[in-house]
Backbone as CSV, one residue per row, in Angstrom:
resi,resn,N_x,N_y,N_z,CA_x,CA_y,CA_z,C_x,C_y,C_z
1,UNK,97.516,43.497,159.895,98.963,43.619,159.971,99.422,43.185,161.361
2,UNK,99.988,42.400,161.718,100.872,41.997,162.723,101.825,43.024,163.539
3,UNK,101.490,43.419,164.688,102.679,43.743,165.183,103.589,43.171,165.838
4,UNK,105.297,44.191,165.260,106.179,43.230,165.610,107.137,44.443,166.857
5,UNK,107.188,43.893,167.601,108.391,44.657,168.846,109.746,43.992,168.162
6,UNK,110.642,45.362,168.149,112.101,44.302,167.960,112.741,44.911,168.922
7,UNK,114.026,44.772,169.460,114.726,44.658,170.353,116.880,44.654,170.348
8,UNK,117.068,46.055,169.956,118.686,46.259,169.301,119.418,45.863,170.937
9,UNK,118.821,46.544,172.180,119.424,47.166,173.070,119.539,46.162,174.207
10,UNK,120.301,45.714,175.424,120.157,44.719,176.414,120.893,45.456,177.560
11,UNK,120.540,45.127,178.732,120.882,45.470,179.804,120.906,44.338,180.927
12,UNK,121.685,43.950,182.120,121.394,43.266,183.267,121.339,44.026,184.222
13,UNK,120.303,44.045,184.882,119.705,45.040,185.871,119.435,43.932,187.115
14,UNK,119.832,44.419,188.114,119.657,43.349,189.173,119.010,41.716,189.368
15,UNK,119.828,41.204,187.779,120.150,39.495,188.091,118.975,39.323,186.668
16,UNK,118.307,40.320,186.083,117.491,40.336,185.266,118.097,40.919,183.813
17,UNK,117.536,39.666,182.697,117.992,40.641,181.465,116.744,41.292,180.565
18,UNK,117.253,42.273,180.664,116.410,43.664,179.961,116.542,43.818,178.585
19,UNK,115.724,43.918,178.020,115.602,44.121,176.378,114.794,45.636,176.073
20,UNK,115.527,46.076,175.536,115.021,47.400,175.528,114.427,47.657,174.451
21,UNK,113.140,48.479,174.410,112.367,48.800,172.690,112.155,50.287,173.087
22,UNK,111.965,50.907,171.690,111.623,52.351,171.281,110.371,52.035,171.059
23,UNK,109.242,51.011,171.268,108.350,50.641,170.649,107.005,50.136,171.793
24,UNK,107.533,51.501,172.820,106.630,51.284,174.107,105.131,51.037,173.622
25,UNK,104.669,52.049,172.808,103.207,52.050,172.256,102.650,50.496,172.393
26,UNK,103.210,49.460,171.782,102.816,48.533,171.475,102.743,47.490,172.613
27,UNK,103.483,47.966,173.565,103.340,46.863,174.922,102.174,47.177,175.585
28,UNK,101.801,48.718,175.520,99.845,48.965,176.088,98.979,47.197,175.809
29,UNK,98.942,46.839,177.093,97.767,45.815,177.333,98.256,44.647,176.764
30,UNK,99.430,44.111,176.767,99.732,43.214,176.447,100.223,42.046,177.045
31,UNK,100.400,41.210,177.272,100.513,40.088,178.347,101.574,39.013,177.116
32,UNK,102.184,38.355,178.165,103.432,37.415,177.574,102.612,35.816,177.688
33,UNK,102.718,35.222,176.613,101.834,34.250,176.017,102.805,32.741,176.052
34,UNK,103.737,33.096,177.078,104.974,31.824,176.720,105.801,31.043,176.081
35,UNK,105.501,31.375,174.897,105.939,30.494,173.474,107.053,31.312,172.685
36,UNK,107.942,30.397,172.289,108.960,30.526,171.510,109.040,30.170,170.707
37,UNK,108.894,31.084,168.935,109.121,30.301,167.660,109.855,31.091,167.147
38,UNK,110.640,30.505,165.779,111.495,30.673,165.002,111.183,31.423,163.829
39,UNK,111.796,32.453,163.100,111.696,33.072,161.861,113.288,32.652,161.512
40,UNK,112.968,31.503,160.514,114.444,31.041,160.262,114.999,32.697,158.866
41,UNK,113.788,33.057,158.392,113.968,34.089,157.095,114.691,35.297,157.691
42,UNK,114.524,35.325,158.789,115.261,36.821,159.495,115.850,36.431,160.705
43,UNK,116.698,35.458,160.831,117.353,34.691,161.543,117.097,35.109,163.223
44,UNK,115.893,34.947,163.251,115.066,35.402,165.160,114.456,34.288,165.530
45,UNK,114.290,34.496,166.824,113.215,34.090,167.578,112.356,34.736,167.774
46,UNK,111.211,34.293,167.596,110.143,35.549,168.355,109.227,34.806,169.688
47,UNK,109.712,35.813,170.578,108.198,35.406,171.903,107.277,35.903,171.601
48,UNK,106.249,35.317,171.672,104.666,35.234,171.122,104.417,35.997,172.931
49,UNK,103.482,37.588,172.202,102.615,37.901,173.827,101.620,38.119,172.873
50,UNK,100.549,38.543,173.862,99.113,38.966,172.981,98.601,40.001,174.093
51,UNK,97.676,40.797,172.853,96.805,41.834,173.546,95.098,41.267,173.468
52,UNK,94.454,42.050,173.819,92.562,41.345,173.192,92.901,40.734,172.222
53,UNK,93.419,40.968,171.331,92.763,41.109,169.761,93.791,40.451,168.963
54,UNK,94.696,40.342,169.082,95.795,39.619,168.382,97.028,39.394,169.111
55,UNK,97.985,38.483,168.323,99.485,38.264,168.980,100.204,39.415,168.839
56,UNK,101.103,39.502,169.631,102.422,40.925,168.956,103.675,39.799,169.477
57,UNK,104.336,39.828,167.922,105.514,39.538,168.128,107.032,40.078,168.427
58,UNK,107.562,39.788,169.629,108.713,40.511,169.955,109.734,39.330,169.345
59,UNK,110.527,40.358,168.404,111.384,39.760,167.533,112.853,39.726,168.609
60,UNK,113.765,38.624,168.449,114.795,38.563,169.492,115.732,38.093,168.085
61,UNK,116.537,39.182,167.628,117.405,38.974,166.188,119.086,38.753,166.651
62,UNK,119.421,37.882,165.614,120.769,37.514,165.943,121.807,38.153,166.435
63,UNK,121.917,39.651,166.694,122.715,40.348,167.503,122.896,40.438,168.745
64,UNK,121.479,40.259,169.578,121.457,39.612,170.841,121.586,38.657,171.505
65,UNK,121.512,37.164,170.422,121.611,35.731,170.536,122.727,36.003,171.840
66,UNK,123.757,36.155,171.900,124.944,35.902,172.727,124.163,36.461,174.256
67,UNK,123.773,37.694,174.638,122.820,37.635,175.762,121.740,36.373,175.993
68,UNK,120.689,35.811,175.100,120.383,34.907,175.070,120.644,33.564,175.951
69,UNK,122.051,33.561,175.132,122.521,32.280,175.784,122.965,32.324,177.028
70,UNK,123.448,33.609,177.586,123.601,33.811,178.938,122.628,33.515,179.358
71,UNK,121.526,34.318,179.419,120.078,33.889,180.332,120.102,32.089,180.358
72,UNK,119.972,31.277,179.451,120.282,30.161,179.196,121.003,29.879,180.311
73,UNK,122.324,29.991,180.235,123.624,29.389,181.316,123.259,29.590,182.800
74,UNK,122.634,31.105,182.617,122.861,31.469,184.020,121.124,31.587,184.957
75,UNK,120.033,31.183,184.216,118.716,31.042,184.336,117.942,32.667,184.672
76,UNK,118.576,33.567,184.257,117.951,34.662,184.632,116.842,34.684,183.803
77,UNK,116.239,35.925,184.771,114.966,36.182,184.424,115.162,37.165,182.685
78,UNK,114.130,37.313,182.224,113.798,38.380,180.935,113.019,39.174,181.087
79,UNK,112.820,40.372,180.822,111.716,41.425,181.113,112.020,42.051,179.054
80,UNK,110.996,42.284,178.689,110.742,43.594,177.759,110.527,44.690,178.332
81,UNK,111.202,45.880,178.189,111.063,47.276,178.861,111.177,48.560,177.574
82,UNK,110.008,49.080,177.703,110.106,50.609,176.934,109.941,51.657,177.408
83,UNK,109.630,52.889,177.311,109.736,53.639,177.832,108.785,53.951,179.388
84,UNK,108.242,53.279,179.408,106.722,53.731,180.289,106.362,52.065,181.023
85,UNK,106.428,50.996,180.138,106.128,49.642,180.549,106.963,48.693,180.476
86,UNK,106.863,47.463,181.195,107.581,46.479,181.407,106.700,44.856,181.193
87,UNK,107.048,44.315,180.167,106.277,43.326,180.355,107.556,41.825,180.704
88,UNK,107.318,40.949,181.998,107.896,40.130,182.151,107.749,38.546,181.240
89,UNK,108.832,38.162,180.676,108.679,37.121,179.566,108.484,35.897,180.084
90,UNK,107.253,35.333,180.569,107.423,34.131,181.454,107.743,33.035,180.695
91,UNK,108.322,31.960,181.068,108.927,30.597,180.217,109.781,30.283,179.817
92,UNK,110.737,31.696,179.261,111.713,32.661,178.694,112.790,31.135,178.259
93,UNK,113.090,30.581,179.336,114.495,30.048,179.579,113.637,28.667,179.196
94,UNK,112.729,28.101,179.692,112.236,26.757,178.834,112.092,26.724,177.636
95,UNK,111.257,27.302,176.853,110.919,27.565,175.635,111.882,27.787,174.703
96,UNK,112.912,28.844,175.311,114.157,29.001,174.230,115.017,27.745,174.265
97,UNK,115.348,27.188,175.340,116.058,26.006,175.267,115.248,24.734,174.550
98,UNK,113.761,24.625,174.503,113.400,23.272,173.971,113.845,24.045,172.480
99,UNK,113.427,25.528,172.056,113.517,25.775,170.730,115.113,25.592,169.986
100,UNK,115.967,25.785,170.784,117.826,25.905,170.244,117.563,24.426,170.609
101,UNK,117.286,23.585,170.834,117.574,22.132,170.930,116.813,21.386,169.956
102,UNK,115.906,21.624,169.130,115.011,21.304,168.248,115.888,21.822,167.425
103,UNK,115.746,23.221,166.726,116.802,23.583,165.688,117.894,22.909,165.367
104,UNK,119.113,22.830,166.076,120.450,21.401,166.374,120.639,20.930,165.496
105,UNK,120.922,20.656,164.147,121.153,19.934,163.346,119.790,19.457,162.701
106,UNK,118.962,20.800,162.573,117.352,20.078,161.982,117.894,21.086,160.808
107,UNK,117.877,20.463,159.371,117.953,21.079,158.192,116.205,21.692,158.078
108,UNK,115.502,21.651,158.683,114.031,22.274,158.624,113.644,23.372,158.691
109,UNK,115.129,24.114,159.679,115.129,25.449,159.518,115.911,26.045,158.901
110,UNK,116.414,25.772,157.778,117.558,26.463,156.841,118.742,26.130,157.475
111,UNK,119.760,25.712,156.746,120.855,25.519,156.656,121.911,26.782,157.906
112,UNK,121.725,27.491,157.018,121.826,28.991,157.874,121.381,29.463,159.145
113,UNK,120.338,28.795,159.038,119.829,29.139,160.808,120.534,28.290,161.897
114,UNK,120.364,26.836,161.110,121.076,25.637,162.039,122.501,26.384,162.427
115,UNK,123.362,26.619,161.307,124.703,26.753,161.628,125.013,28.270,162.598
116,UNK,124.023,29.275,162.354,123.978,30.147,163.698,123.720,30.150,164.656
117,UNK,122.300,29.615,165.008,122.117,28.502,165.898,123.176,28.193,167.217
118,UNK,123.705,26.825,166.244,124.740,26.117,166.769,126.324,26.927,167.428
119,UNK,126.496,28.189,166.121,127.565,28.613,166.225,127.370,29.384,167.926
120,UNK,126.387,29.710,168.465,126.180,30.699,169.347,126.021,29.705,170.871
121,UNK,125.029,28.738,170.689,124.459,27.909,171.590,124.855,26.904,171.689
122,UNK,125.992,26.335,170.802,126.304,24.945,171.220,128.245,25.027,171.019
123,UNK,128.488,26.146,170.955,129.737,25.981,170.752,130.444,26.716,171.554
């Protein structure tokens, strides 16, 4: 089974944006793996980190997109934070931008994704 971190909550904390989880357990030993892919089915991004043994995906769902794109505009940093740990999202701002620029008018990721997408990041 895959674990997945998701992420309702955001904060800017000195020039940094904070994503907050109830789902500290799962950041134990985990390291940020750089990569940004798409779940067009549950309209996210997920940053790929990993522990030993497998990936854990931190899901970044369309309610936050609009923080997102700030980090975007304004190049801040990203941290994941739960109760106890902090893991810093390195790449954060490359990766999401090659990924919202690939998406753009690619019918590859659903119709639906493109046009949220777009509606958030290009408009």
């Amino acid at each position: 089974m895959r674990k997945v971190i998701q992420f309702h909550q955001t904060s800017v904390e000195n020039g940094v944006l904070v994503l907050h989880t109830e789902q500290d357990d799962l950041l134990v030993g985990v390291q940020a793996a750089g990569q940004i892919i798409a779940d067009s089915d549950r309209f996210a991004f997920v940053y790929l980190a990993e522990n030993a043994e497998e990936y854990v995906y931190l899901y970044l769902e369309e309610p936050i997109w609009q923080e997102l794109k700030n980090v975007l505009d304004s190049g801040m940093p990203v941290m994941a934070r739960g109760a106890e740990r902090t893991l810093e999202l390195h790449q954060f701002q490359d990766e999401l931008q090659y990924l919202v620029e690939n998406i753009q008018g690619n019918g590859n990721y659903g119709d639906e994704m493109v046009a949220k997408v777009e509606a958030v990041f290009f408009h």
